[in-house]
C-alpha positions as a Markdown table, in Angstrom:
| # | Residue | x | y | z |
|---|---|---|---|---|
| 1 | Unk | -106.6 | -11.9 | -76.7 |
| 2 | Unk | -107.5 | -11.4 | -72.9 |
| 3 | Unk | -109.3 | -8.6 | -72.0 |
| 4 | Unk | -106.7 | -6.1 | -70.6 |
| 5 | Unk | -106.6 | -4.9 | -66.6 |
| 6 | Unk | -106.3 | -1.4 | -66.8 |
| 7 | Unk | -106.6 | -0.6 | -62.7 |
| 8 | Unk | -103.9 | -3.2 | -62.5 |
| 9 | Unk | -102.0 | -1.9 | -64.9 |
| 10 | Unk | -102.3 | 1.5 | -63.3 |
| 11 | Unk | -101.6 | 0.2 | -60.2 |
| 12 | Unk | -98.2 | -1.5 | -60.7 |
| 13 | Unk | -97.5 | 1.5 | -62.7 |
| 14 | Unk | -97.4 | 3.7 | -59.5 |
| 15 | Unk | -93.6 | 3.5 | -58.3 |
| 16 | Unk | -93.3 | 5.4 | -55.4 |
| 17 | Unk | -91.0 | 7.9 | -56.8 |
| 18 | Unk | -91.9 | 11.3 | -57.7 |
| 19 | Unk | -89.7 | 11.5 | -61.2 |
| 20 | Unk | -91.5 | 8.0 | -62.1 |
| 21 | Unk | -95.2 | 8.3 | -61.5 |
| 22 | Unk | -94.9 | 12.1 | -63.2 |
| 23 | Unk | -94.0 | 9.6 | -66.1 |
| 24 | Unk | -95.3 | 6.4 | -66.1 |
| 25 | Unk | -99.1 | 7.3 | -64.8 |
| 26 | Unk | -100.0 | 10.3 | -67.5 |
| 27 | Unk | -98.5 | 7.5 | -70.1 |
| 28 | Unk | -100.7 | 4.6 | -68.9 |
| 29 | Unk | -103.7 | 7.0 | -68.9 |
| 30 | Unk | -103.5 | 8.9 | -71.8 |
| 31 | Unk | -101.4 | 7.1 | -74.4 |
| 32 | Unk | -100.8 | 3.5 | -73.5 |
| 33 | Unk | -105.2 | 2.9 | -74.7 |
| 34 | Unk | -104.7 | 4.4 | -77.9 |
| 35 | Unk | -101.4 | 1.5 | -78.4 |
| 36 | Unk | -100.9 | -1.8 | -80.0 |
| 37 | Unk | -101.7 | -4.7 | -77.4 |
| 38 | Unk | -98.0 | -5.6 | -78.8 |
| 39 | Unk | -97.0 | -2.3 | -77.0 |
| 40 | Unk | -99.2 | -3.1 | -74.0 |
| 41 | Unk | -96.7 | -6.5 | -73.7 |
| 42 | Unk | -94.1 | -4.6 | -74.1 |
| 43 | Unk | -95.4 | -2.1 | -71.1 |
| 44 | Unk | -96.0 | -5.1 | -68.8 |
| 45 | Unk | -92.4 | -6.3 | -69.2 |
| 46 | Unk | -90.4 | -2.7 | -68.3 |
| 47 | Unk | -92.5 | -2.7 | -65.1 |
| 48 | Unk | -90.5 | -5.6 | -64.7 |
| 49 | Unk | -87.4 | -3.5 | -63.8 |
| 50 | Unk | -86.4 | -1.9 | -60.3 |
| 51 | Unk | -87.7 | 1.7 | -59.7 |
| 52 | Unk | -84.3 | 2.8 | -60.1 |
| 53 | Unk | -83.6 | 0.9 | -63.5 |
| 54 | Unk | -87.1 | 2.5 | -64.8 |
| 55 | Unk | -85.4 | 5.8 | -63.3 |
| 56 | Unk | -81.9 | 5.6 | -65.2 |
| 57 | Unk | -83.8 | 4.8 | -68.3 |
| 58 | Unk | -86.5 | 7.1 | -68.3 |
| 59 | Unk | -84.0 | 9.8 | -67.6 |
| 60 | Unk | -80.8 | 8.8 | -70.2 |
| 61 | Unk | -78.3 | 8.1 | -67.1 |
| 62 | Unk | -78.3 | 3.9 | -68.3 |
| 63 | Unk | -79.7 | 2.5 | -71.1 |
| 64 | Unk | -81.9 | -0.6 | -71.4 |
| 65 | Unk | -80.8 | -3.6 | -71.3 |
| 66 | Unk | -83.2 | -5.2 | -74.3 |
| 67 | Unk | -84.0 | -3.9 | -77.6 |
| 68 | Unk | -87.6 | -4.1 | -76.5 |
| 69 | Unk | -86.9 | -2.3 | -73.5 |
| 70 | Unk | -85.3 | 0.2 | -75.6 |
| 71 | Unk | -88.4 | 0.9 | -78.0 |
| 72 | Unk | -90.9 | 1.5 | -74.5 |
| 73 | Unk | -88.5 | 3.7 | -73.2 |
| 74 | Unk | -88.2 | 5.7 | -76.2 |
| 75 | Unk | -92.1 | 5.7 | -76.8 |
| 76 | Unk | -92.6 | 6.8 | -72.8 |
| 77 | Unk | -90.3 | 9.8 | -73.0 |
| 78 | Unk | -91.6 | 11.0 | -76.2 |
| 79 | Unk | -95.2 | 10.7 | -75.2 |
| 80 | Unk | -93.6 | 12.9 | -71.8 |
| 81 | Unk | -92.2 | 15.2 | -74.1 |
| 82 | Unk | -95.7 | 16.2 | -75.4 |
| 83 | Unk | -97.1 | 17.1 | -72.2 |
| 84 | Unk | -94.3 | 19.0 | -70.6 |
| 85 | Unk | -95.0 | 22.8 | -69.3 |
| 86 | Unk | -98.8 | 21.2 | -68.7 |
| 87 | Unk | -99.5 | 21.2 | -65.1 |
| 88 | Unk | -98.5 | 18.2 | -63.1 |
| 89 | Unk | -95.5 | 17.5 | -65.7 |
Protein backbone atom coordinates (compact mmCIF):
# COMPACT_ATOMS: atom_id res chain seq x y z
CA UNK A 1 0.00 0.00 0.00
CA UNK A 2 1.31 3.66 -0.77
CA UNK A 3 1.77 5.77 1.87
CA UNK A 4 -1.31 8.13 1.84
CA UNK A 5 -1.06 12.18 1.07
CA UNK A 6 -3.04 13.65 3.62
CA UNK A 7 -2.27 17.61 2.69
CA UNK A 8 -3.34 16.51 -0.64
CA UNK A 9 -6.06 14.96 0.26
CA UNK A 10 -7.05 17.97 2.31
CA UNK A 11 -6.40 20.04 -0.25
CA UNK A 12 -8.67 18.70 -3.11
CA UNK A 13 -11.02 18.34 -0.34
CA UNK A 14 -11.48 22.19 -0.04
CA UNK A 15 -14.39 23.11 -2.62
CA UNK A 16 -14.90 26.52 -2.59
CA UNK A 17 -18.36 26.36 -1.34
CA UNK A 18 -19.34 27.15 2.12
CA UNK A 19 -22.10 24.06 2.64
CA UNK A 20 -19.07 21.69 1.21
CA UNK A 21 -15.98 22.51 3.08
CA UNK A 22 -18.32 22.74 6.55
CA UNK A 23 -18.58 18.93 5.31
CA UNK A 24 -15.96 17.52 3.62
CA UNK A 25 -12.83 19.24 5.67
CA UNK A 26 -14.05 18.24 9.52
CA UNK A 27 -14.61 14.58 7.75
CA UNK A 28 -11.13 14.37 6.18
CA UNK A 29 -9.62 15.64 9.53
CA UNK A 30 -11.31 13.85 12.07
CA UNK A 31 -12.85 10.66 10.65
CA UNK A 32 -11.42 9.81 7.25
CA UNK A 33 -7.69 8.62 9.59
CA UNK A 34 -9.46 6.45 11.71
CA UNK A 35 -11.04 4.55 8.06
CA UNK A 36 -10.30 1.61 6.01
CA UNK A 37 -7.69 2.63 3.17
CA UNK A 38 -10.73 0.84 1.14
CA UNK A 39 -12.79 3.87 2.40
CA UNK A 40 -9.88 6.28 1.72
CA UNK A 41 -10.36 4.85 -2.26
CA UNK A 42 -13.61 5.35 -2.03
CA UNK A 43 -12.99 9.24 -0.67
CA UNK A 44 -10.60 9.87 -3.61
CA UNK A 45 -13.26 8.83 -6.19
CA UNK A 46 -16.42 11.21 -4.85
CA UNK A 47 -13.90 14.15 -5.07
CA UNK A 48 -14.14 13.07 -8.49
CA UNK A 49 -17.68 14.79 -8.84
CA UNK A 50 -18.50 18.54 -9.60
CA UNK A 51 -18.96 20.81 -6.42
CA UNK A 52 -22.42 20.81 -7.19
CA UNK A 53 -22.90 16.93 -7.63
CA UNK A 54 -20.93 16.65 -4.08
CA UNK A 55 -23.60 19.46 -3.06
CA UNK A 56 -26.87 17.60 -4.22
CA UNK A 57 -25.55 14.55 -2.55
CA UNK A 58 -24.30 15.65 0.60
CA UNK A 59 -27.58 17.40 1.02
CA UNK A 60 -30.43 14.57 -0.35
CA UNK A 61 -31.54 16.91 -3.37
CA UNK A 62 -29.87 13.91 -6.09
CA UNK A 63 -28.66 10.83 -5.24
CA UNK A 64 -25.36 9.16 -6.36
CA UNK A 65 -24.85 7.93 -9.22
CA UNK A 66 -22.66 4.55 -7.98
CA UNK A 67 -23.37 2.25 -5.19
CA UNK A 68 -19.93 3.22 -4.00
CA UNK A 69 -20.71 6.69 -4.27
CA UNK A 70 -23.66 5.95 -2.26
CA UNK A 71 -21.87 4.27 0.76
CA UNK A 72 -19.24 7.65 1.13
CA UNK A 73 -22.09 9.84 0.97
CA UNK A 74 -23.93 8.03 3.64
CA UNK A 75 -20.68 7.68 5.82
CA UNK A 76 -19.92 11.68 5.32
CA UNK A 77 -23.35 12.86 6.46
CA UNK A 78 -23.39 10.63 9.29
CA UNK A 79 -20.01 11.46 10.49
CA UNK A 80 -21.69 15.45 9.92
CA UNK A 81 -24.46 14.42 12.00
CA UNK A 82 -22.23 13.83 15.04
CA UNK A 83 -20.69 17.13 15.14
CA UNK A 84 -23.70 19.33 14.47
CA UNK A 85 -24.53 22.29 17.15
CA UNK A 86 -20.35 22.20 17.61
CA UNK A 87 -19.04 25.37 16.58
CA UNK A 88 -18.12 25.76 12.91
CA UNK A 89 -20.94 23.02 11.95
Amino acid sequence: MTEINWGRIKWQSRRGMRELDLMLLPFVEHDLPNMDPSVIDDYMDLLNATDLELFRWLHGTAEPDSERRKKMVATIVACHETRKGREGV
